[in-house]
PASEBA-1860 file (N, C-alpha, C; in nm, 3 decimals):
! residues 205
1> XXXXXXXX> 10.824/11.759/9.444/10.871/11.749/9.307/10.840/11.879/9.232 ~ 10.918/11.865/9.134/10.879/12.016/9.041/10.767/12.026/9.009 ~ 10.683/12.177/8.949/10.568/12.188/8.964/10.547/12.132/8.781 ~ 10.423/12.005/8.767/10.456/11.953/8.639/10.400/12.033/8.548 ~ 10.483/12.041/8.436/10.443/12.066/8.292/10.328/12.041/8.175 ~ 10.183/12.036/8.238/10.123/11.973/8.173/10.109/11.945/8.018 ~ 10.184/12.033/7.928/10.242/12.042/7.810/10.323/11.915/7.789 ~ 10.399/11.893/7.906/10.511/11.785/7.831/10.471/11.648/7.754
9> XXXXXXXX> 10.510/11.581/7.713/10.454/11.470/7.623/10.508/11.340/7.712 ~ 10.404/11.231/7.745/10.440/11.128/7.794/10.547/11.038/7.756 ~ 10.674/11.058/7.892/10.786/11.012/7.853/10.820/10.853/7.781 ~ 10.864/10.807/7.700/10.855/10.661/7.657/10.945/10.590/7.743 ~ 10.941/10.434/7.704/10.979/10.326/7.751/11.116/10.352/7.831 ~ 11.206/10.366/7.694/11.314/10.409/7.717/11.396/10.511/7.797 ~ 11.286/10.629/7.799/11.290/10.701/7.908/11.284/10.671/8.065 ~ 11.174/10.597/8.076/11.148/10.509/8.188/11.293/10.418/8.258
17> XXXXXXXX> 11.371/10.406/8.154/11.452/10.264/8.177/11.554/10.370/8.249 ~ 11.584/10.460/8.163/11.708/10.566/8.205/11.654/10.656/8.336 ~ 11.553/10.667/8.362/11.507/10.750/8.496/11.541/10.642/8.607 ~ 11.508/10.508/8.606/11.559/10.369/8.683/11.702/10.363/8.711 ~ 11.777/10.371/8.602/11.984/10.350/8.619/11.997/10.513/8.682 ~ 11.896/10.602/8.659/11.991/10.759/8.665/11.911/10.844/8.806 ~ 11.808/10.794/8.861/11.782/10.830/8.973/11.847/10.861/9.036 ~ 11.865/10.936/9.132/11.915/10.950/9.261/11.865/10.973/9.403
25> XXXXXXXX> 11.918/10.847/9.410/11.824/10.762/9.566/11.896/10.776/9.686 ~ 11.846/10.842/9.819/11.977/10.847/9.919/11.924/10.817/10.083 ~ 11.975/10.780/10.133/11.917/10.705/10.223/11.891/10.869/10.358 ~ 11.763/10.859/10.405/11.798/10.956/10.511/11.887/10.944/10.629 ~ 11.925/11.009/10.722/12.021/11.016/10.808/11.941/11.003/10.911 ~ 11.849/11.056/10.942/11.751/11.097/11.113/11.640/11.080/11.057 ~ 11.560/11.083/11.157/11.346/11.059/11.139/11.331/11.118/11.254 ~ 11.213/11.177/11.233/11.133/11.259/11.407/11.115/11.141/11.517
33> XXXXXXXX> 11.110/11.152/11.601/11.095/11.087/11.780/10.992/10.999/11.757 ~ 10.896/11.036/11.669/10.747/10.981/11.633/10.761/10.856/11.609 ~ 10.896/10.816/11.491/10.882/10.714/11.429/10.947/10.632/11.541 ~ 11.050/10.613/11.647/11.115/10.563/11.759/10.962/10.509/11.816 ~ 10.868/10.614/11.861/10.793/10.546/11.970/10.702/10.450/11.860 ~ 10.686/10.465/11.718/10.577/10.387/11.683/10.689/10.249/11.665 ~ 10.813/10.223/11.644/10.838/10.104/11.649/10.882/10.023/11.753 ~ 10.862/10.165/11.879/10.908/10.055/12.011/10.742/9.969/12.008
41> XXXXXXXX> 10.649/10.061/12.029/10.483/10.006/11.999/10.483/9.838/11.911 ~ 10.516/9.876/11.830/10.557/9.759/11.715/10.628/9.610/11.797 ~ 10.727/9.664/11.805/10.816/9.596/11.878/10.787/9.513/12.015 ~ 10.675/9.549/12.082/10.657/9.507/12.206/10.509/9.496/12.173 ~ 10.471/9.491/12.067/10.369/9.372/12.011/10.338/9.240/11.909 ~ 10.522/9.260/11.858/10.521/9.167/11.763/10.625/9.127/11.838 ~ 10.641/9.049/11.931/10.785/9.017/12.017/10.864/8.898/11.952 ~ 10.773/8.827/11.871/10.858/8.695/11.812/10.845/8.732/11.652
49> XXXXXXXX> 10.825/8.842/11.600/10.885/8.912/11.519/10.947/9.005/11.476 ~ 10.943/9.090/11.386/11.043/9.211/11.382/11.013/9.320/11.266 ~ 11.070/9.459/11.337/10.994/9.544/11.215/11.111/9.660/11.171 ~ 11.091/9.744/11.036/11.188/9.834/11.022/11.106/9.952/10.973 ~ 11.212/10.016/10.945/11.195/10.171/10.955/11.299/10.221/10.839 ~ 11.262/10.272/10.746/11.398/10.376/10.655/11.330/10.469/10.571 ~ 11.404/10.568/10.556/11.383/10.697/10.490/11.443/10.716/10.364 ~ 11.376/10.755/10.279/11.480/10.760/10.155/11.436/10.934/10.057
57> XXXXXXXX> 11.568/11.013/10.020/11.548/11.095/9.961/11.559/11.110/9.804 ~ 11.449/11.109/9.720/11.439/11.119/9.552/11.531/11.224/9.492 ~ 11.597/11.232/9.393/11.603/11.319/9.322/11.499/11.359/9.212 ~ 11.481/11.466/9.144/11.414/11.557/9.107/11.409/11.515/8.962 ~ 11.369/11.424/8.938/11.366/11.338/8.817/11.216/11.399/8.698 ~ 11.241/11.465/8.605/11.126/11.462/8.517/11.012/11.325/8.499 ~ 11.118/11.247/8.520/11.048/11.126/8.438/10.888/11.047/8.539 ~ 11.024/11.092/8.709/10.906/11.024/8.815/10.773/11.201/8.807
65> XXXXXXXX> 10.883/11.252/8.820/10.750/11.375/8.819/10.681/11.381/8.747 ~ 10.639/11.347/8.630/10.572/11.349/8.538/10.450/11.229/8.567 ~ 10.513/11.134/8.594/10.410/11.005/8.638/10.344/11.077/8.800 ~ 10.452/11.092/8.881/10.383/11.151/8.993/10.265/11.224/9.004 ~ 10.289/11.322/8.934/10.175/11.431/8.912/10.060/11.390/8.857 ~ 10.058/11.278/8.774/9.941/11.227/8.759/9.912/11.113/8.767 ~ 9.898/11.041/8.883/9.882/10.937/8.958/9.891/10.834/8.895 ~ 10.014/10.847/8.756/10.023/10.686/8.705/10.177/10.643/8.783
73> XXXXXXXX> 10.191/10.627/8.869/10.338/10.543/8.920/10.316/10.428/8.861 ~ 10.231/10.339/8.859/10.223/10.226/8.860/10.243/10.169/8.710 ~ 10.255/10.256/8.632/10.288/10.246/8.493/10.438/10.210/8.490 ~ 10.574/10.291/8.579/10.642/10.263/8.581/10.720/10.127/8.702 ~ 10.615/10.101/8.699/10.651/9.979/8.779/10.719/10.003/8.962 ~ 10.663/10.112/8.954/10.687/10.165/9.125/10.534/10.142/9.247 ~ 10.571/10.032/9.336/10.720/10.094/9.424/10.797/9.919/9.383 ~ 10.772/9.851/9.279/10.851/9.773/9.330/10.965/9.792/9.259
81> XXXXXXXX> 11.033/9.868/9.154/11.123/9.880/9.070/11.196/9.945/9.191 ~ 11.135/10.031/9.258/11.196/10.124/9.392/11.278/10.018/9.451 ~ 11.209/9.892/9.512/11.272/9.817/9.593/11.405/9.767/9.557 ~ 11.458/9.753/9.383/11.533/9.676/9.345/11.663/9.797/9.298 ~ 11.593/9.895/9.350/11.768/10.027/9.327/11.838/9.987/9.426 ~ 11.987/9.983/9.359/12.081/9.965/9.444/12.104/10.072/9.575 ~ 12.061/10.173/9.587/12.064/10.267/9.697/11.997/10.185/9.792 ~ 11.858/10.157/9.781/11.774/10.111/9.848/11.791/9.931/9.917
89> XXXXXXXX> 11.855/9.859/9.812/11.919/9.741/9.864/12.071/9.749/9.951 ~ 12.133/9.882/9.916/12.259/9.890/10.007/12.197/9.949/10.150 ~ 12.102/9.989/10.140/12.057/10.067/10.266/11.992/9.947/10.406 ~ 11.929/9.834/10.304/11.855/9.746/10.393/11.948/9.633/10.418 ~ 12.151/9.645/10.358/12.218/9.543/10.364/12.263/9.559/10.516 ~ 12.139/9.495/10.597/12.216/9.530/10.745/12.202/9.354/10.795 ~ 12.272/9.344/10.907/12.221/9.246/10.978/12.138/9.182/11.004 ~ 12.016/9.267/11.027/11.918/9.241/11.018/11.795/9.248/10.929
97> XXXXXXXX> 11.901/9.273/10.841/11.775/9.288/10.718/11.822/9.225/10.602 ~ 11.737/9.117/10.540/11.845/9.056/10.402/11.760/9.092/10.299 ~ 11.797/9.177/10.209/11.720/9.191/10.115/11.729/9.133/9.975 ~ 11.704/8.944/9.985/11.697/8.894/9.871/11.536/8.956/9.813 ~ 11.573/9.000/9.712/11.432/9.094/9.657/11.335/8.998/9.580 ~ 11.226/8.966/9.583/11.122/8.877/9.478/11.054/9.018/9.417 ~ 10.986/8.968/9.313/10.878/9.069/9.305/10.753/9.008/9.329 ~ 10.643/9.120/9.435/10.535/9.132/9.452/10.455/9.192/9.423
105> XXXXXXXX> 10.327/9.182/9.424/10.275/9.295/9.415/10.184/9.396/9.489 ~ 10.168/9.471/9.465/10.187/9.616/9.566/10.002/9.707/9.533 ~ 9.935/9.696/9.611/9.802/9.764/9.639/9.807/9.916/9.690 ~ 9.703/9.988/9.586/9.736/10.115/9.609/9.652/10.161/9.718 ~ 9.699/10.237/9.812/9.627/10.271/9.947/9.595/10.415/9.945 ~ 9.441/10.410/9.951/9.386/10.579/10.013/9.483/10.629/10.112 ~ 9.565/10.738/10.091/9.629/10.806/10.161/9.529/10.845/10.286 ~ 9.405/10.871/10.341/9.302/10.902/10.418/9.370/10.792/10.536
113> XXXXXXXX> 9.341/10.620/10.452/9.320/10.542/10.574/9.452/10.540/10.585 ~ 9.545/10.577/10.573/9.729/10.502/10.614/9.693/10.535/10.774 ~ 9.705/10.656/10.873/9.684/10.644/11.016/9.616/10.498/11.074 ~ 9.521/10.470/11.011/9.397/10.369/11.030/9.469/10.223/11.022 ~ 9.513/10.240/10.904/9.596/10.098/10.906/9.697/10.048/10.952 ~ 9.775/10.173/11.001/9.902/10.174/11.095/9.848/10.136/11.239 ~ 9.750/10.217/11.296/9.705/10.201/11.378/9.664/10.067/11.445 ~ 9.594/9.982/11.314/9.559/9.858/11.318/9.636/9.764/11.357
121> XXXXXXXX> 9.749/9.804/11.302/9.855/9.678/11.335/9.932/9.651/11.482 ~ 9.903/9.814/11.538/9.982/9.843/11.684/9.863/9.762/11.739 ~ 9.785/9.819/11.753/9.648/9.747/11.862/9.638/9.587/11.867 ~ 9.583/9.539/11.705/9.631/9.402/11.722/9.741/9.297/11.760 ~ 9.824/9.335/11.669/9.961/9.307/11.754/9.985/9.184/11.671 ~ 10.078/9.087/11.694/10.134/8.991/11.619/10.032/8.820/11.689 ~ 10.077/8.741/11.674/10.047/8.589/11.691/10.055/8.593/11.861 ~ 10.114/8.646/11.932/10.125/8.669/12.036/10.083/8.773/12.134
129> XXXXXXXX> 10.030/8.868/12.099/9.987/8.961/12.155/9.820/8.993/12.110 ~ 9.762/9.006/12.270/9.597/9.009/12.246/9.552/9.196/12.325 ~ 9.469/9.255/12.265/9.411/9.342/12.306/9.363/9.279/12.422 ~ 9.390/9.415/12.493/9.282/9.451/12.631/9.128/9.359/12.635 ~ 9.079/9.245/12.712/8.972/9.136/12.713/8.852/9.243/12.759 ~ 8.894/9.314/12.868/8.793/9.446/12.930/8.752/9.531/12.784 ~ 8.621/9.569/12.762/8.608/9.671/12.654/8.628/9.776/12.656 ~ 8.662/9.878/12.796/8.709/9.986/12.819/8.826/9.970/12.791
137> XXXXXXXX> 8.949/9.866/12.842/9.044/9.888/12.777/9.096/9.915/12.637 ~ 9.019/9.804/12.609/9.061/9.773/12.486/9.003/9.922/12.372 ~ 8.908/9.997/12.443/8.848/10.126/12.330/8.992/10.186/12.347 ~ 9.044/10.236/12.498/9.163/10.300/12.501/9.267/10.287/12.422 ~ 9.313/10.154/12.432/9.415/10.114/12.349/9.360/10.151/12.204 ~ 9.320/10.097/12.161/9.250/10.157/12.021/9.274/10.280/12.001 ~ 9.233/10.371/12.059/9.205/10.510/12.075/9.396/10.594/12.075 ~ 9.499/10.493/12.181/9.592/10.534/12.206/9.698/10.466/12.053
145> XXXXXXXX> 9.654/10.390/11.967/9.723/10.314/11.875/9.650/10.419/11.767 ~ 9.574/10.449/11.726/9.565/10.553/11.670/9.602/10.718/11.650 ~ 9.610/10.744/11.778/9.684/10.861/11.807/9.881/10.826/11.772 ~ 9.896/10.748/11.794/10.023/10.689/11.806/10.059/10.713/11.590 ~ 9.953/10.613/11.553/10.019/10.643/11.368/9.976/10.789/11.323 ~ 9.859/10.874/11.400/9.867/11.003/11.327/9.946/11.064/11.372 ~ 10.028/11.084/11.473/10.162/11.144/11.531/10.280/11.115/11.481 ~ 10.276/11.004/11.415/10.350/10.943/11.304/10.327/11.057/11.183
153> XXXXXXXX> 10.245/10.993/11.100/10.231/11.081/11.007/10.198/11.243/10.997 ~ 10.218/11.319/11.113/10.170/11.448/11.101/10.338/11.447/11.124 ~ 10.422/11.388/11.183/10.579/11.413/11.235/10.652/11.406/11.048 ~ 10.620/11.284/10.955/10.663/11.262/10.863/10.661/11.359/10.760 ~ 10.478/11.366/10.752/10.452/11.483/10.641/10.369/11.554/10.677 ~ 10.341/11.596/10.786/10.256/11.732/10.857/10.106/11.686/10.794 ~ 10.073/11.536/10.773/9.908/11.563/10.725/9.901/11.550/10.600 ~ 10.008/11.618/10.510/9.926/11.678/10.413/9.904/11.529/10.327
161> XXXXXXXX> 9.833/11.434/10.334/9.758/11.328/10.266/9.781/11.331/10.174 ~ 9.704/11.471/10.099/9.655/11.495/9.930/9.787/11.463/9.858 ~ 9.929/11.516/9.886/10.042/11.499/9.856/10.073/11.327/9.880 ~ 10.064/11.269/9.943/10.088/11.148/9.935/10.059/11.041/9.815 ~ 10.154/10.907/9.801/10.096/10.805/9.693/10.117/10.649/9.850 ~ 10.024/10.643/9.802/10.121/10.490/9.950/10.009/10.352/9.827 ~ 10.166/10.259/9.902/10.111/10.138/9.810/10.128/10.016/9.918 ~ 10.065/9.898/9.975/10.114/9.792/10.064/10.114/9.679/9.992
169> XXXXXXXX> 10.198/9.624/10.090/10.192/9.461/10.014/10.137/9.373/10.178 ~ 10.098/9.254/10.137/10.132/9.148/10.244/10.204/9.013/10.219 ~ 10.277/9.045/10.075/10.380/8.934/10.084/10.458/8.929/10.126 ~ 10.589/8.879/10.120/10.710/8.913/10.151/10.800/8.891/10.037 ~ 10.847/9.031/10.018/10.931/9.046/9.890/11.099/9.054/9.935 ~ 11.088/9.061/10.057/11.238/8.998/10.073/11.288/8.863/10.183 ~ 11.384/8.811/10.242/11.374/8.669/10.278/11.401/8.759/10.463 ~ 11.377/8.846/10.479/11.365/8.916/10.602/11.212/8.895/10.652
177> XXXXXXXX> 11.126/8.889/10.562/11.010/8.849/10.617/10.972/8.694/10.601 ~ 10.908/8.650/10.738/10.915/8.561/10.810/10.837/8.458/10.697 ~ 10.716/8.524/10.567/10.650/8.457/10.531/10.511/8.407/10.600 ~ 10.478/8.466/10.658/10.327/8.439/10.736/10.213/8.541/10.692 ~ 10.153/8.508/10.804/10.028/8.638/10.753/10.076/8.758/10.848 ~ 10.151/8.769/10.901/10.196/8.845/10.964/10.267/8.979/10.882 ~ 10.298/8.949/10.760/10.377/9.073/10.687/10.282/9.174/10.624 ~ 10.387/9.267/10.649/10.330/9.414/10.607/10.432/9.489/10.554
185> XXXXXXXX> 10.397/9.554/10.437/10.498/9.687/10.371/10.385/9.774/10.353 ~ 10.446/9.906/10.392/10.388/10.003/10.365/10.482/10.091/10.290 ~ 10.500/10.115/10.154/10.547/10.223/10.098/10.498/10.377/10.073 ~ 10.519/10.473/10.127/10.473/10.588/10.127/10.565/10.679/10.073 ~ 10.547/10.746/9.910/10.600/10.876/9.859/10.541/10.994/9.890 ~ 10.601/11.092/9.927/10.573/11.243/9.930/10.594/11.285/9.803 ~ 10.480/11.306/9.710/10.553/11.359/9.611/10.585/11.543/9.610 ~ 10.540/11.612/9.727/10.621/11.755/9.730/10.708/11.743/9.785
193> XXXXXXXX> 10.748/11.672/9.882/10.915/11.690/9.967/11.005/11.576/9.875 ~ 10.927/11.502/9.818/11.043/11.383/9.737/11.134/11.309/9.845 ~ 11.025/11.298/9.973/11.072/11.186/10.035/10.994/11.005/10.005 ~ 11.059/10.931/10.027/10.973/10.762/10.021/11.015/10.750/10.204 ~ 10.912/10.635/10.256/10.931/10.596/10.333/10.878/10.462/10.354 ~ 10.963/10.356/10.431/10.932/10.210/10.416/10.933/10.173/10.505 ~ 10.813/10.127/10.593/10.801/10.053/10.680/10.736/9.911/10.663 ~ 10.824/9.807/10.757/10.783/9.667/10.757/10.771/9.596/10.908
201> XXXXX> 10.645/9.534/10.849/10.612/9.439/10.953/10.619/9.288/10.935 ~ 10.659/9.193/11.030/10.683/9.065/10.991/10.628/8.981/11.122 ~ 10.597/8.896/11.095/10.494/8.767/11.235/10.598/8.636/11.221 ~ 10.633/8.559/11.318/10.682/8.409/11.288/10.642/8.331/11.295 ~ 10.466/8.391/11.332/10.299/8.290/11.378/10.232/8.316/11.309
END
């Protein structure tokens, strides 16, 4: 995002409303190799559920930059106002994805642990899938499910953390998730490249 203005004066309500209708939200085209192997991982541990993957590119909005830069998103009601742009609901109108939208709410995550928590979810796995019973295995796997989400995230945003905002949920804010304890959103903004990225996890146990 642009480099902020600390001069500028905190944008009002109304401002807020018009940065929401006047955004420009666009779905990415490609993702690095990284993100393929972390959802085959996914995939062949949540076998009686299901997970996604999408990229989305911001426009260069004063209004988010201004909140960006100083870690109030949550003033403007992001990421779940995010969820309910029409870019972002035409993007998830797939087959497999129905995005009747609820609102939830959304926990702000140390950019530090996101690898950690990604990680967590490969190793454990869904209602059906058990770690390695041997403790050597099971350190490996650990060890290899971790390497797996920082290869992720060094492919996404090279590391750079400090730049990051990430927020999760474990409800399910659309009727794609199964509703168990099994769900996961992870929303992650870049706020220097002005990319978002959304990954979901869902259990049917």
């Amino acid at each position: 995002m642009r480099e902020p203005d600390w001069r500028q004066p905190r944008p009002t309500r109304a401002d807020v409303e018009r940065m929401w209708r006047d955004l420009v939200v666009r779905p990415l085209s490609a993702h690095p190799l990284a993100v393929d192997e972390l959802l085959d991982a996914l995939h062949d541990r949540y076998p009686s559920g299901d997970t996604a993957f999408t990229g989305f590119a911001l426009g260069d909005h004063p209004v988010l930059a201004w909140h960006a830069a100083r870690d109030r998103l949550s003033e403007i009601g992001f990421p779940s106002r995010f969820l309910h742009h029409p870019a972002v609901v035409d993007a998830l109108s797939s087959p497999g994805f129905r995005p009747a939208i609820h609102d939830v709410e959304f926990t702000p995550v140390d950019p530090f642990t996101l690898p950690g928590r990604i990680a967590s979810y490969v190793h454990h796995g869904g209602a059906y899938h058990h770690p390695p019973a041997d403790p050597d295995r099971r350190a490996e796997d650990a060890i290899a499910s971790l390497e797996l989400a920082t290869a992720l995230c060094a492919a996404l945003f090279g590391m750079r953390l400090t730049d990051l905002v990430v927020a999760y949920s474990d409800r399910p804010w659309s009727d794609w998730f199964f509703g168990t304890i099994g769900d996961a959103t992870f929303v992650v903004l870049d706020r220097a490249a002005r990319n978002l990225w959304l990954l979901c996890v869902s259990d049917d146990a």
